[in-house]
DRENFILO-59250 format. One record per residue (C-alpha): residue in three letters; x, y, z. Coordinates in steps of 0.001 Angstrom, whole numbers, plus 500000, padded with zeros to 6 digits. Layout:
residues N
ALAXYZ/...
end
This chain:
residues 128
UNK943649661406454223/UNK945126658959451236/UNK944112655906453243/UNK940483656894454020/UNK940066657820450670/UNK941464654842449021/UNK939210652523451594/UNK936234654581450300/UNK936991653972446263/UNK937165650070446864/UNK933450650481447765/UNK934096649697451710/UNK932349652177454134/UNK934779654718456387/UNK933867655044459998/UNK935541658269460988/UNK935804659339464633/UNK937459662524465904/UNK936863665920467409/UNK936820669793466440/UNK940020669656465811/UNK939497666824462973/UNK940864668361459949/UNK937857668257457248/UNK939958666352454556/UNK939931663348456882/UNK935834664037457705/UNK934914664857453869/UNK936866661090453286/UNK934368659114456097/UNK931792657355454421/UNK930347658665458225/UNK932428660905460568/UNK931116661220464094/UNK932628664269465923/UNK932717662612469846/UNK933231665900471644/UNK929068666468470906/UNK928616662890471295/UNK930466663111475204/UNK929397666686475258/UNK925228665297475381/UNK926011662098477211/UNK927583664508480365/UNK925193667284480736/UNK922086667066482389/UNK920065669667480274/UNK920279669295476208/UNK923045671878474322/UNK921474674534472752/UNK920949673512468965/UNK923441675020466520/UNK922675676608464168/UNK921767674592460954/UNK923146676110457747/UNK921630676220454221/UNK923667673517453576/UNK922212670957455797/UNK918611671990454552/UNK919818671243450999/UNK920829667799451966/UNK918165666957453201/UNK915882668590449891/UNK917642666593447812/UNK917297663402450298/UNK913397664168450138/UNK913378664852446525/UNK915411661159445650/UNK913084658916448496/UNK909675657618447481/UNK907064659720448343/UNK902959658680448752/UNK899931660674447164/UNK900319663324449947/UNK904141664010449227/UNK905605662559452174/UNK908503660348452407/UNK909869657981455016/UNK912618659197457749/UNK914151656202457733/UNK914736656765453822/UNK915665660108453951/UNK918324659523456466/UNK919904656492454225/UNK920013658590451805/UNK921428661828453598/UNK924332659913455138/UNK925123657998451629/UNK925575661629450766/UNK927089663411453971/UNK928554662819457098/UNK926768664552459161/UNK925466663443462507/UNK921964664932464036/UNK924036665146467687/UNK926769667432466046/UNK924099669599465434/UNK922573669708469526/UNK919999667112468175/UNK919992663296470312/UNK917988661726467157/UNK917433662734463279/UNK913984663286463840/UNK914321666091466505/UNK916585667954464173/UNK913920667445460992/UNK911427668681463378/UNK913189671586464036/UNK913192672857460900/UNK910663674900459076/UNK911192673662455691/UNK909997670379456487/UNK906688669334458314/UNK906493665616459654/UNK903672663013460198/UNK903725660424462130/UNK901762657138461521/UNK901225654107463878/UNK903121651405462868/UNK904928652880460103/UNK907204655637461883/UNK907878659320460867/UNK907009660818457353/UNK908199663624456021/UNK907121666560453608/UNK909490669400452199/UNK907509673039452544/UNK908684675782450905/
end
């Protein structure tokens, strides 16, 4: 989409809200694209979706997310960090994925362990 695209080089963020059917021009143009039949989808049923599937892609986002945040002696990083800098990077939304928050769908996978700490939140450490 020109006019997403041109919003996005004059450094302003680009909300983008749509379904399936959103063609993936207009989503790869969002700073943030949120896909609001998963969104209504989890707010309507009772029980939770079964998670999708989450491809190789995904996991690499998130790597790289890990790899760029600060990490302490132990090699974990902060959620909160990795997230900032996954969606400065991506689009993607944990609930298009069957996941309510970010942390259930980190959880979830097996290339990452987490830690959480009182008073400081979730931390998280890449496995291979």
């Amino acid at each position: 989409m020109p006019i997403a695209t041109r919003i996005r080089q004059n450094g302003l963020p680009v909300y983008g809200f749509g379904s399936g059917r959103t063609p993936e021009g207009f989503r790869q143009a969002c700073t943030r694209f949120i896909d609001l039949d998963a969104v209504t989808q989890s707010e309507t049923d009772e029980t939770a979706p079964d998670p999708l599937p989450v491809d190789a892609e995904l996991v690499k986002l998130f790597a790289d997310a890990w790899k760029a945040s600060k990490r302490d002696a132990q090699g974990y990083a902060s959620l909160s960090e990795m997230g900032q800098r996954a969606a400065n990077r991506s689009s993607f939304d944990a609930r298009s994925y069957g996941f309510s928050r970010l942390s259930e769908l980190i959880e979830s996978l097996p290339n990452f362990v987490t830690e959480r700490r009182e008073g400081n939140g979730l931390f998280v450490k890449r496995v291979r």
